[in-house]
C-alpha positions as CSV (number, residue, x, y, z in Angstrom):
1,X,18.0,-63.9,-32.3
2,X,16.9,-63.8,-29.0
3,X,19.0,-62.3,-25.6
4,X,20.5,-64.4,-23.0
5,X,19.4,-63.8,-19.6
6,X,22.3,-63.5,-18.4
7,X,22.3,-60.4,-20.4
8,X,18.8,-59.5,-19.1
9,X,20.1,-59.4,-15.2
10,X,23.2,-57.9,-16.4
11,X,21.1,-55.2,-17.6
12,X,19.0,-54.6,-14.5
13,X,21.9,-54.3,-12.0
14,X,23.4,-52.0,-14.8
15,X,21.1,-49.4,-15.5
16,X,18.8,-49.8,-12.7
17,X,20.4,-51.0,-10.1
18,X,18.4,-53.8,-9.1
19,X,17.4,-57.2,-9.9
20,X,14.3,-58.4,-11.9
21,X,10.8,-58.6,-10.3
22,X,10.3,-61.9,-11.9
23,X,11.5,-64.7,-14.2
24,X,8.3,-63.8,-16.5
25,X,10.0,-60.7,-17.0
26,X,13.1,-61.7,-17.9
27,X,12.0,-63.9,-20.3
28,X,9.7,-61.3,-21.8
29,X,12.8,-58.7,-21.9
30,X,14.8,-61.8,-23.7
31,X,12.2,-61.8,-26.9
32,X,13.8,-58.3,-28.0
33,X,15.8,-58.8,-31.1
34,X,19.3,-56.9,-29.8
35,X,21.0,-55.8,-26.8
36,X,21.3,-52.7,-28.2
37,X,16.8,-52.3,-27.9
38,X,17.0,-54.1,-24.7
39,X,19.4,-51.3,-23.6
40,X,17.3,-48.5,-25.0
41,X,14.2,-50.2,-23.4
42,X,15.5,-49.7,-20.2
43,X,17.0,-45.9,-20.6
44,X,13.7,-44.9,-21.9
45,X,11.9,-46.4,-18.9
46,X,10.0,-44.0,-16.0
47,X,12.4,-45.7,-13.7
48,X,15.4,-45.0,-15.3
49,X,14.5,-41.6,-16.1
50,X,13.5,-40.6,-12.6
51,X,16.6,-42.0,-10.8
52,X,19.0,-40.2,-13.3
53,X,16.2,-36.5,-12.9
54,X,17.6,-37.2,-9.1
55,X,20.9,-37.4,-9.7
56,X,21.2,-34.8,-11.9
57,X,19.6,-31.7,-10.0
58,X,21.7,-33.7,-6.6
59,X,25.0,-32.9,-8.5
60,X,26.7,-30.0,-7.5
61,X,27.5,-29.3,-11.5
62,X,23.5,-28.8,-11.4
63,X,23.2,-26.6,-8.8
64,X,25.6,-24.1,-9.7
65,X,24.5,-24.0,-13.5
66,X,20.6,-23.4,-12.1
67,X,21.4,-20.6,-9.6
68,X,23.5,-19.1,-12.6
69,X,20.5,-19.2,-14.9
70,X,18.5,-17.9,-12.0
71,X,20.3,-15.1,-11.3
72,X,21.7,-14.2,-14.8
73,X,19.2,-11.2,-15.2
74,X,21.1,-9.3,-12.3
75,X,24.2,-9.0,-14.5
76,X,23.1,-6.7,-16.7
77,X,23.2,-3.1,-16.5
78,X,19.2,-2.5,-16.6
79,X,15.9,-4.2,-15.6
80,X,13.8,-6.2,-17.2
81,X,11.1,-4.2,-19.0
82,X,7.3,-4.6,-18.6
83,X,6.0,-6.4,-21.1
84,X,2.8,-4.2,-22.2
85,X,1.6,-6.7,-25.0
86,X,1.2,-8.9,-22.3
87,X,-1.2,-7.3,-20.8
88,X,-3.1,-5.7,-23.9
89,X,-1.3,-2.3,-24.6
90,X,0.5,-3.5,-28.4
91,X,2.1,0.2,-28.5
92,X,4.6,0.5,-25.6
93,X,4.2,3.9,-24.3
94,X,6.9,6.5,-25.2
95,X,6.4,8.3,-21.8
96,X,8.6,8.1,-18.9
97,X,6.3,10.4,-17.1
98,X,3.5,8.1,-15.2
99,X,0.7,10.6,-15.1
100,X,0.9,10.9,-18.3
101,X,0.9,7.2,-18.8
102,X,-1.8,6.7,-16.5
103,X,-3.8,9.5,-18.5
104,X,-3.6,8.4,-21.8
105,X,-3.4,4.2,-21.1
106,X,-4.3,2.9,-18.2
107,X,-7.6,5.2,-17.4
108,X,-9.2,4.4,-20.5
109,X,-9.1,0.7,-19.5
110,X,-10.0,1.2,-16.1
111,X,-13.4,2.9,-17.0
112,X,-15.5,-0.6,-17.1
113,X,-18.4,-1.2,-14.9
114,X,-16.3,-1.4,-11.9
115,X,-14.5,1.8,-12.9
116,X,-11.6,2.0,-10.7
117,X,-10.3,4.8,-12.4
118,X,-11.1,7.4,-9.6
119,X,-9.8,5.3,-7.1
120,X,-6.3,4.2,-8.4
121,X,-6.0,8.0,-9.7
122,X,-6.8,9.1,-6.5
123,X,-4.5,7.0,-4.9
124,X,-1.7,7.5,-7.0
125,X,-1.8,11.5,-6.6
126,X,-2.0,10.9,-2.6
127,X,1.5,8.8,-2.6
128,X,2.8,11.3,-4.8
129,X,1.8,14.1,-2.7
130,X,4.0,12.4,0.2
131,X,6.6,13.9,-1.5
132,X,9.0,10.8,-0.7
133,X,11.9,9.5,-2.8
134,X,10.9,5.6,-2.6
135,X,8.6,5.3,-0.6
136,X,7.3,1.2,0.4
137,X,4.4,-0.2,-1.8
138,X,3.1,-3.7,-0.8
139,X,0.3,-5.6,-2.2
140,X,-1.8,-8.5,-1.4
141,X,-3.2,-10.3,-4.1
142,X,-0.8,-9.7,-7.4
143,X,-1.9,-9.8,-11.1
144,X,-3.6,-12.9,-12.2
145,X,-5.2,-13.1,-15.9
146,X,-3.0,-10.7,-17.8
147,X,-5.3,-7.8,-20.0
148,X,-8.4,-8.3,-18.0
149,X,-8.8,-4.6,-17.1
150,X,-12.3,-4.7,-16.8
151,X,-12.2,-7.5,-14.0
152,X,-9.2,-7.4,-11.8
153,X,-7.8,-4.1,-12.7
154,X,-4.0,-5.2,-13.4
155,X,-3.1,-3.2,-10.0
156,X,0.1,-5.1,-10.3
157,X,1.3,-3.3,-13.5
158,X,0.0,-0.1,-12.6
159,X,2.0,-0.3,-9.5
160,X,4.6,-1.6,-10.8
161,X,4.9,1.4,-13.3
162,X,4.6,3.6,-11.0
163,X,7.6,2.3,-8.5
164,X,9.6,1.8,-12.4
165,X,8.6,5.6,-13.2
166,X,8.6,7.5,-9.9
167,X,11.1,5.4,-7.6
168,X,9.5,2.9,-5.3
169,X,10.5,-0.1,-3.2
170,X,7.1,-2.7,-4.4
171,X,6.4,-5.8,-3.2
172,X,3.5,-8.1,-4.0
173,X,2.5,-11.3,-2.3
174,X,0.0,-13.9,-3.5
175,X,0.2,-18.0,-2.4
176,X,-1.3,-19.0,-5.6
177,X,2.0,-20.0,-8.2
178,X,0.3,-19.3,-11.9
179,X,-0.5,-15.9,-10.5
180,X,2.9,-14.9,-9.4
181,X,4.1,-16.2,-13.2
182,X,1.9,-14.1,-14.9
183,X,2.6,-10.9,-13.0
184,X,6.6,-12.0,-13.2
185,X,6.1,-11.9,-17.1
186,X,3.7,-8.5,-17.0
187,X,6.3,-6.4,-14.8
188,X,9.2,-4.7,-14.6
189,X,12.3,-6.4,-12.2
190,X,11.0,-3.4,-9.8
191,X,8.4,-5.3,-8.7
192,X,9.5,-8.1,-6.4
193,X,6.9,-11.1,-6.1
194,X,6.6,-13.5,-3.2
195,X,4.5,-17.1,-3.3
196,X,3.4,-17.2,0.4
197,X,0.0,-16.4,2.5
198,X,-0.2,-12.9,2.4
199,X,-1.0,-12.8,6.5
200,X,2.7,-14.9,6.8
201,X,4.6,-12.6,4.7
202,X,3.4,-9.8,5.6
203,X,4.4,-10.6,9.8
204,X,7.4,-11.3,8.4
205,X,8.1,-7.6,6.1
206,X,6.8,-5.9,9.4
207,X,9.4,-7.5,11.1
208,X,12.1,-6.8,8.7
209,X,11.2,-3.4,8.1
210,X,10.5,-2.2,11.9
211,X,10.8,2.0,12.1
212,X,9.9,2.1,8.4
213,X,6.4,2.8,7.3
214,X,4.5,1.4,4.6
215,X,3.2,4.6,2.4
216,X,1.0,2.2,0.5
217,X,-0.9,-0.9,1.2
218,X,-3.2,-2.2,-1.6
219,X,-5.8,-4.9,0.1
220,X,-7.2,-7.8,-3.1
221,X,-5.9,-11.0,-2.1
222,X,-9.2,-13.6,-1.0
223,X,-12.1,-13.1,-3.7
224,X,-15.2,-11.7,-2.5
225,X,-18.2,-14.1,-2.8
226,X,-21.1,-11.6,-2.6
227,X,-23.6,-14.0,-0.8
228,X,-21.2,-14.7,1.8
229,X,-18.9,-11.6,2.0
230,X,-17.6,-12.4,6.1
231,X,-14.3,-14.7,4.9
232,X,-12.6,-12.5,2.9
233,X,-13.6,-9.2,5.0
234,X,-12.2,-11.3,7.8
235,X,-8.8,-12.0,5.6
236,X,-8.3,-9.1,4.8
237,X,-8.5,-7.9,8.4
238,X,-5.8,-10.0,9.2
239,X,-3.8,-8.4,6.8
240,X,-4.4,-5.5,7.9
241,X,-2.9,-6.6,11.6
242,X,-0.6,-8.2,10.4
243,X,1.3,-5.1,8.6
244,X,0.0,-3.1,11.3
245,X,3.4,-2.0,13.0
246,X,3.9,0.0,9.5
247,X,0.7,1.9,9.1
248,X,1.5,5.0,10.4
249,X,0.1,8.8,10.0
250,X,0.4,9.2,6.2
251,X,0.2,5.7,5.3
252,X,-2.3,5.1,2.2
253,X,-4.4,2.1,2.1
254,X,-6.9,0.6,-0.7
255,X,-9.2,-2.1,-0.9
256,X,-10.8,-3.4,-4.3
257,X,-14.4,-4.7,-4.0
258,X,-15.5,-2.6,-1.7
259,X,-18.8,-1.4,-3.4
260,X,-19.9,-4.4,-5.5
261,X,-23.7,-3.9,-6.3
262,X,-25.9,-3.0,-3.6
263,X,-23.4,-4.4,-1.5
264,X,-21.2,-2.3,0.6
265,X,-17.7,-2.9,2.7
266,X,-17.3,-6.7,0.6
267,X,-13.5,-6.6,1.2
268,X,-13.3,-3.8,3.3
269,X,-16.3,-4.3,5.5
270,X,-14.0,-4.9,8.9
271,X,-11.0,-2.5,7.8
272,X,-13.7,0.1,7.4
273,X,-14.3,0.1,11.3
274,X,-10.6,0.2,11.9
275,X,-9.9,3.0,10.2
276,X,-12.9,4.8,11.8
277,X,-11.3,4.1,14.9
278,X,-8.0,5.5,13.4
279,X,-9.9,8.5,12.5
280,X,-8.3,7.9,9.2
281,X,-10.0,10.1,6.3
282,X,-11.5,8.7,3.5
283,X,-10.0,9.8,0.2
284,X,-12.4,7.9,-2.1
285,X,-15.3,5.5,-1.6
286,X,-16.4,3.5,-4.9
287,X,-15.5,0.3,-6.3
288,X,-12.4,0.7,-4.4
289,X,-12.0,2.4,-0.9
290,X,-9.0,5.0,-0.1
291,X,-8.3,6.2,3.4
292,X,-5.1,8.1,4.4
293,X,-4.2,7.8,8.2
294,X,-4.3,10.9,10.0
């Protein structure tokens, strides 16, 4: 049995709101042995599907379902917990005490060829020794391949288990989307991500928080590429100004890559003369660089 084309057009202005390209296609859509498989031809087709996609997240039903869904987690009475398998710990820590966590898990797998052991721990007891309450953690550069301890360090979960376990406000920028997912997944809802350029949201937290200062700014957004160090020293200077109306006497900042080989500064290399001319003083100088501003 073959389909009248009558109830080929009727078809097209139906369901897809048009009429037929040609009469070779009708007659092609007329060889199909019911109108039931010419209408299932035509709801299963890209074109179909993408106009109803459109509709759908347009309706107003849509919208208020999403931001639900989106902001379901606030509801409840707690945050969302780190996920520690994630990142390579499978036994979740029974401290709430983060020196102790930072003892007996994270410094073991810090202690790699890049050891940044001394640094974070060295950083860590300096924010502590601020004595503050919650004091303002920001990041450039969040947590990218989750367990990878040896390469990128996780700074994300570390920080983000310190602000869980000692009170902090965190925030972590990075414009690259996978990243951001990951360290979503890895940390706790005390960490608050933002997809942007770090130099962009970082004028724009300086603006929000004017009078507050930032107690700790941890540099490793643009990788380093050791035969041509100058565009991410340069980035990272930009940074730098651009949170500068925060850095204030006290203020804490790192930057990862700073000793790589027989290289020295990599990240760092044009911080390092700021904070000479801040007469800042250095609290660590290896892998990872730590000055405190007068």
């Amino acid at each position: 049995m073959t389909i009248s084309r009558e109830t080929v057009v009727g078809a097209y202005r139906l369901i897809l709101g048009r009429e037929p390209e040609s009469e070779d296609v009708i007659l092609q859509y007329m060889k199909l042995g019911s109108a039931e498989q010419l209408r299932e031809e035509f709801l299963q087709s890209e074109e179909f599907l993408a106009k109803a996609a459109g509709r759908l997240f347009d309706a107003p039903q849509f919208k208020s379902r999403y931001k639900q869904a989106l902001t379901g987690t606030l509801q409840g009475s707690a945050l969302n917990d780190p996920d520690y398998p994630y990142v390579g710990i499978e036994e979740v820590p029974g401290t709430d005490d983060f020196f102790e966590l930072f003892d007996s898990v994270f410094a073991p797998r810090l202690m790699g060829t890049k050891n940044r052991e001394p640094g974070f721990r060295r950083m860590f007891e300096a924010l502590r020794d601020l004595g503050l309450q919650r004091p303002l953690i920001l990041e450039s550069g969040c947590l990218r391949v989750p367990g990878n301890w040896a390469g990128d360090g996780q700074s994300t979960f570390l920080l983000d288990a310190y602000a869980r376990l000692e009170g902090a406000d965190f925030f972590s920028v990075d414009n690259n989307p996978e990243s951001v997912d990951s360290a979503r997944r890895a940390c706790s809802d005390r960490t608050q991500l933002i997809l942007n350029d770090s130099v962009a949201a970082f004028i724009t937290i300086a603006s929000i928080c004017q009078g507050r200062r930032v107690d700790l700014l941890y540099l490793d957004s643009f990788d380093l590429d050791p035969d041509d160090p100058a565009p991410s020293a340069a980035h990272h200077a930009r940074e730098f100004e651009a949170i500068r109306p925060l850095v204030k006497s006290g203020t804490i900042i790192c930057v990862d890559d700073f000793r790589v080989g027989d290289m020295v500064g990599g990240k760092g290399a044009l911080i390092e003369a700021r904070m000479r001319e801040m007469n800042a003083h250095v609290l660590h100088d290896g892998y990872q660089k730590v000055w405190q501003v007068r």
